[in-house]
C-alpha positions in Angstrom: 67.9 122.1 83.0 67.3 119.4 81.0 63.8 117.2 80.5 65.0 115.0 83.4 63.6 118.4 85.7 60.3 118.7 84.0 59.5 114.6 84.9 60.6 115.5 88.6 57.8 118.7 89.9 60.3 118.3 93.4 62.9 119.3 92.1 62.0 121.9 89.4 60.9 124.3 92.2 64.7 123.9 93.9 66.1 124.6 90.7 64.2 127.6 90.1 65.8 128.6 93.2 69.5 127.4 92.3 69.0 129.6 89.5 67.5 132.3 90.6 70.6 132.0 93.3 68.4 131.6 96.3 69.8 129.7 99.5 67.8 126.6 99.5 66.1 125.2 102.7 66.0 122.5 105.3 63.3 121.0 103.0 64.4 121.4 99.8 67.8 119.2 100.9 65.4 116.2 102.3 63.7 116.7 98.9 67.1 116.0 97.1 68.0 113.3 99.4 64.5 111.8 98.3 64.6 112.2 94.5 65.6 108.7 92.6 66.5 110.9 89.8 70.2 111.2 90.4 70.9 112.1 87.1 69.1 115.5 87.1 69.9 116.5 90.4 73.4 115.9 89.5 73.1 117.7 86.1 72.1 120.9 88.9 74.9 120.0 90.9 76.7 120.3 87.9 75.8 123.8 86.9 76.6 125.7 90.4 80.0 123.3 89.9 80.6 125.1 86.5 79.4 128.8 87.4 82.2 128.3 90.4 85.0 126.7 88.5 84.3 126.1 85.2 86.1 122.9 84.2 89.1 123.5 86.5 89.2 120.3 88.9 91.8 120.6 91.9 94.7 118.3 93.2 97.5 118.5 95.2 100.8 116.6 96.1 100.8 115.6 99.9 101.1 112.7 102.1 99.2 111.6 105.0 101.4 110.9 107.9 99.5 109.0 111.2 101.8 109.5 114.5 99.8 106.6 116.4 96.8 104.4 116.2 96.5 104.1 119.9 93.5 105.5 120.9 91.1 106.1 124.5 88.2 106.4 122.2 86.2 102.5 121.0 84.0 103.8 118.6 82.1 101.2 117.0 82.1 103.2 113.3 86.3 103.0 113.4 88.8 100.1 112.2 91.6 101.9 113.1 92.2 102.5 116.1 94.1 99.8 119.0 94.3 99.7 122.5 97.7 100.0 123.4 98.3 95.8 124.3 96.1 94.9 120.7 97.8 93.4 117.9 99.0 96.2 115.5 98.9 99.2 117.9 101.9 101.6 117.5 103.4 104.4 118.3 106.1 106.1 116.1 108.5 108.4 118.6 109.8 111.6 116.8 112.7 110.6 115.1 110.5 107.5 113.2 107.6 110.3 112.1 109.9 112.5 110.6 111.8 109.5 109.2 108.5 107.7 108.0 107.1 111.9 106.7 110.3 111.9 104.5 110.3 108.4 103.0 110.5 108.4 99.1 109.9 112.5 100.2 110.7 115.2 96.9 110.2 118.9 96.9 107.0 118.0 94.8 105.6 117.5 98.3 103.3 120.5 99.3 101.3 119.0 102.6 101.4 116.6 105.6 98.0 115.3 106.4 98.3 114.2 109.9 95.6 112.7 112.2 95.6 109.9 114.8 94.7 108.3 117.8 94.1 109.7 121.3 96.9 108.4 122.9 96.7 107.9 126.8 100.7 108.3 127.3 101.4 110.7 124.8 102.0 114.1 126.5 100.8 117.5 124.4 105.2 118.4 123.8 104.9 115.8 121.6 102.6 116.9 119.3 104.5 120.4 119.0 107.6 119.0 118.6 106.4 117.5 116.1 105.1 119.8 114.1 108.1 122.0 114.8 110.4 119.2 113.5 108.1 118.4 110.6 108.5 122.6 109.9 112.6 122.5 110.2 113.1 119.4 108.0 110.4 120.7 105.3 110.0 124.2 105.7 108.1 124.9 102.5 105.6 121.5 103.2 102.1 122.8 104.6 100.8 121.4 108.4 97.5 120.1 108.1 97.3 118.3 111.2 94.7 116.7 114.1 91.2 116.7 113.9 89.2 118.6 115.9 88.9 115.2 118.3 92.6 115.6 118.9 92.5 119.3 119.5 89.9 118.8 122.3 91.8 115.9 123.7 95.1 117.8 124.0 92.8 120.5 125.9 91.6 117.9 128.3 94.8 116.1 129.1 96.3 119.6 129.5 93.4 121.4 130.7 94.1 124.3 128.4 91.4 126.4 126.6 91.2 125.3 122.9 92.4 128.5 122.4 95.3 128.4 123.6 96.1 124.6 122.3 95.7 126.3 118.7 97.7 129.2 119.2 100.5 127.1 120.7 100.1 124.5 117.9 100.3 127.7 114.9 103.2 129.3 116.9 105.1 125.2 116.5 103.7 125.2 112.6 100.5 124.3 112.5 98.8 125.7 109.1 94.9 124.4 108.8 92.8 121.7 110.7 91.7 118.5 108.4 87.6 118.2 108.7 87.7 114.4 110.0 85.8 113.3 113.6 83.0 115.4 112.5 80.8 112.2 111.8 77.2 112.9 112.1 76.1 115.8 114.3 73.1 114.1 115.4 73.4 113.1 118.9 71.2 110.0 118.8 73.3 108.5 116.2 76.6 109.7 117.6 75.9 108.1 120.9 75.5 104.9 118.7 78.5 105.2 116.6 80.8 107.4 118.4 79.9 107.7 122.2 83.1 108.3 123.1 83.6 111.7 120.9 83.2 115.1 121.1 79.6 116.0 120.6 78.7 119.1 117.2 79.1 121.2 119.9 82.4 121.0 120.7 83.5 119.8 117.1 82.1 123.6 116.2 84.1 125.3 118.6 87.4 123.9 117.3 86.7 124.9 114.1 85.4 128.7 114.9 88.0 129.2 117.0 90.7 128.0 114.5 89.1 130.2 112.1 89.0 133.3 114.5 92.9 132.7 114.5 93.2 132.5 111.2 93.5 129.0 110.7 91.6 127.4 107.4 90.0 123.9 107.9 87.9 121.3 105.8 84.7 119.9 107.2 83.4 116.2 106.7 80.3 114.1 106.9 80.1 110.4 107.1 77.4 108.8 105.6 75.7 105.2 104.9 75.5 103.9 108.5 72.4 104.8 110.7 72.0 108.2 109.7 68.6 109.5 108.0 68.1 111.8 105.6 67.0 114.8 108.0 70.1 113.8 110.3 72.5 114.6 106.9 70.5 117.7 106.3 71.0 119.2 109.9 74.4 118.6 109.6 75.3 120.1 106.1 73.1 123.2 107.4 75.1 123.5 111.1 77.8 123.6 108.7 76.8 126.5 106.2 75.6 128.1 109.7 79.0 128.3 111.1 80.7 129.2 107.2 77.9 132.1 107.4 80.1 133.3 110.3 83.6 132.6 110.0 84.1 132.0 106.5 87.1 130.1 107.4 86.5 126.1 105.7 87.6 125.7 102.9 86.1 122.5 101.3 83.9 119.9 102.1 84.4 116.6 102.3 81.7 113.5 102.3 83.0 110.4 104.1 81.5 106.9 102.5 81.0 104.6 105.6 83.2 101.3 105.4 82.0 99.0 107.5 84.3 96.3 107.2 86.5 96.0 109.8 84.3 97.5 112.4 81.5 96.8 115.5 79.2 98.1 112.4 80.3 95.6 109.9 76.5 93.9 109.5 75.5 97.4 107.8 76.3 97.0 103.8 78.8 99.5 102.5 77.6 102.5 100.7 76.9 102.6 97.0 77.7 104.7 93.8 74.3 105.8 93.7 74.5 107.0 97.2 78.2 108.4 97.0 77.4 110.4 94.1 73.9 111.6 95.8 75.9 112.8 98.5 78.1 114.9 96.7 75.4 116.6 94.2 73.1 117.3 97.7 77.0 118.9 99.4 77.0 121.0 96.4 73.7 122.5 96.4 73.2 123.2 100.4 76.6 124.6 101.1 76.4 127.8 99.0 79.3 129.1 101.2 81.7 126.6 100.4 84.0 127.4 97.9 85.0 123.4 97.3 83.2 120.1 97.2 85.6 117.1 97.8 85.5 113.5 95.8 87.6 112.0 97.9 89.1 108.9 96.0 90.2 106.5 98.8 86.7 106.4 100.4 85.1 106.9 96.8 87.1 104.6 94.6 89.0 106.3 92.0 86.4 105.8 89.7 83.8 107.1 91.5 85.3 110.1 92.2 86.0 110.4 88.4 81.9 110.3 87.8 81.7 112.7 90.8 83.4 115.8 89.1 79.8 115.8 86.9 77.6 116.1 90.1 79.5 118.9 91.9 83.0 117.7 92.9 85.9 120.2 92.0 88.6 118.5 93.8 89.8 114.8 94.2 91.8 115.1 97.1 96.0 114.3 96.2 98.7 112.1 96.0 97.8 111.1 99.9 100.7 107.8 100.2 99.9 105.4 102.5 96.5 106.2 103.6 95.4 103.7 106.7 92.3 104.5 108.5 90.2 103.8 104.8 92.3 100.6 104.4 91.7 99.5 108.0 88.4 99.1 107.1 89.3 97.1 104.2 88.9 99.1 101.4 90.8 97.9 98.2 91.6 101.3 96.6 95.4 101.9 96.4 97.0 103.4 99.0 98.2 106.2 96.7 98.3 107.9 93.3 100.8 109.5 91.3 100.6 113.2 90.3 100.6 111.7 86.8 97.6 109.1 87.6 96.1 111.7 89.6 96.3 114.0 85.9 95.2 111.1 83.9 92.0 110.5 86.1 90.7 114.4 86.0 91.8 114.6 82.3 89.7 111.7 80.8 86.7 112.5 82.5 87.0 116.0 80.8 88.4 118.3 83.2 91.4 120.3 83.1 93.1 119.4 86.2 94.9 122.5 88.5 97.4 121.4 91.1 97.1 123.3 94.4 98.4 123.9 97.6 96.5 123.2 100.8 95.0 127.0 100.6 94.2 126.2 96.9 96.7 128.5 95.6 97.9 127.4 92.1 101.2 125.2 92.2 103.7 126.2 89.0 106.4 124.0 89.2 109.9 124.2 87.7 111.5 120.9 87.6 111.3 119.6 90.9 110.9 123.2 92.3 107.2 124.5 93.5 106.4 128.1 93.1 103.1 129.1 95.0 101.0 131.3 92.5 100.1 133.9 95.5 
């Protein structure tokens, strides 16, 4: 490492260990969190970034698609959601998602993002039909769809095992679980922020038993509210614990806190320095983790840009119409273009590799997508 190590005795221990390719502790994360010199830790970041990927940074072509934002839950860290009589709430029936999923829609789609509210009225057909509509209208488009919130709210209202809730959601066209409702593990903080949620607990056993069927998810962290440094290391490490054992996420993602918007929105929003903290510390806990997320909306585009120097390989995709970021008033766009998406990875030096939601390479012909398996 550079001299920036040498001034900082803290951190030239941990990377002594990051080279040596030893796991690094409970400790050794609080002592990152700590450090004020965010330029070497992300310059160590950097180097595991680099030995995984070299200068390859990751996008792909998909589209978020939110069914409802009608939702049981009132959790003070959320701006989206309605109850059913507020000002804003919908609903979109079957025939409006698949028409809204296939607005301004090409073949250079690859994946639906879907996630929403925990609708009181909405029965658990829905959701399959759903995704087996979604799968007859775009068969070649991957199914990323419902939290691991949703999941465990289907298996109440229907008071099916979450077992059997994933297998009947694969068999409809499910393909991987997006890593959102994970919050902050801590339970102090969760019964401040999101009372009405799952607990880690539960939020685990989603996720391992998706991966025990062979479903591939993301994991996320949001961070910049109430949380302390120890609370972000517990939770990074429940996460390589569970990775250590399935092997089945994929990438994860840190969440920025926006407060506007929200029962929270005294608390001041999170800053680069933090943002791009988060993502060096992501980098160097989760050895298991074959993917570190800068995800743009929450990070700014320009953010995220900076991040792919302190352990970011992926920027997320084209997402359109992103709402639950922009419900909390932030003022990135609600989309990119594959082009801008390019342009952004290619100017801060990286040589940008489109991918499909299992981060196989995309090689497309014309408008045509052939998945490099």
């Amino acid at each position: 490492m550079a001299n920036g190590c040498a001034e900082a005795p803290a951190l030239q221990s941990i990377a002594d260990k990051v080279r040596a390719g030893e796991r690094l502790s409970s400790a050794d994360g609080v002592a990152l969190y700590r450090t004020n010199d965010l330029l070497a830790l992300g310059q160590l970041a950097n180097s595991v970034r680099e030995k995984l990927h070299g200068k390859r940074t990751y996008f792909n072509v998909n589209r978020h698609l939110n069914p409802t934002n009608i939702c049981v839950a009132n959790c003070k860290l959320c701006a989206f959601g309605r109850k059913p009589d507020a000002p804003g709430a919908y609903a979109l029936a079957l025939e409006e998602a698949f028409r809204v999923a296939g607005q301004n829609w090409t073949e250079a789609v690859t994946e639906f993002h879907i996630v929403g509210g925990l609708h009181p009225d909405v029965p658990f057909a829905y959701y399959l039909d759903l995704l087996r509509g979604l799968k007859q209208r775009f068969p070649h488009v991957h199914l990323k769809a419902f939290t691991a919130v949703e999941i465990a709210y289907f298996s109440r209202l229907t008071r099916l095992p979450i077992r059997e809730i994933l297998v009947r959601m694969k068999e409809a066209g499910l393909g991987s679980l997006p890593g959102g409702g994970a919050e902050i593990f801590a339970p102090a903080v969760r019964r401040v922020i999101c009372d009405h949620k799952i607990g880690a607990y539960a939020w685990l056993k989603v996720h391992r038993r998706a991966h025990e069927l062979g479903l591939h998810s993301n994991a996320t962290m949001l961070y910049g509210h109430i949380e302390s440094v120890e609370d972000r290391v517990d939770h990074l490490l429940e996460l390589r614990r569970l990775q250590d054992e399935t092997h089945g996420f994929l990438a994860f993602v840190p969440l920025a806190f926006h407060p506007a918007h929200t029962a929270l929105a005294h608390l001041p929003p999170s800053t680069g320095f933090t943002d791009l903290k988060n993502i060096a510390v992501s980098r160097l806990l989760l050895d298991n983790f074959p993917h570190i997320k800068a995800y743009w909306p929450s990070l700014t585009p320009q953010v995220a840009q900076v991040a792919l120097r302190f352990g970011a390989d992926d920027v997320d995709g084209t997402v359109v119409e992103e709402k639950i970021y922009h419900d909390a008033g932030s003022t990135t766009p609600q989309g990119l273009t594959q082009q801008q998406i390019i342009r952004l990875i290619r100017d801060a030096g990286q040589e940008p590799v489109e991918r499909d939601t299992l981060y196989r390479p995309v090689k497309r012909t014309g408008t045509s997508v052939d998945l490099q398996l």
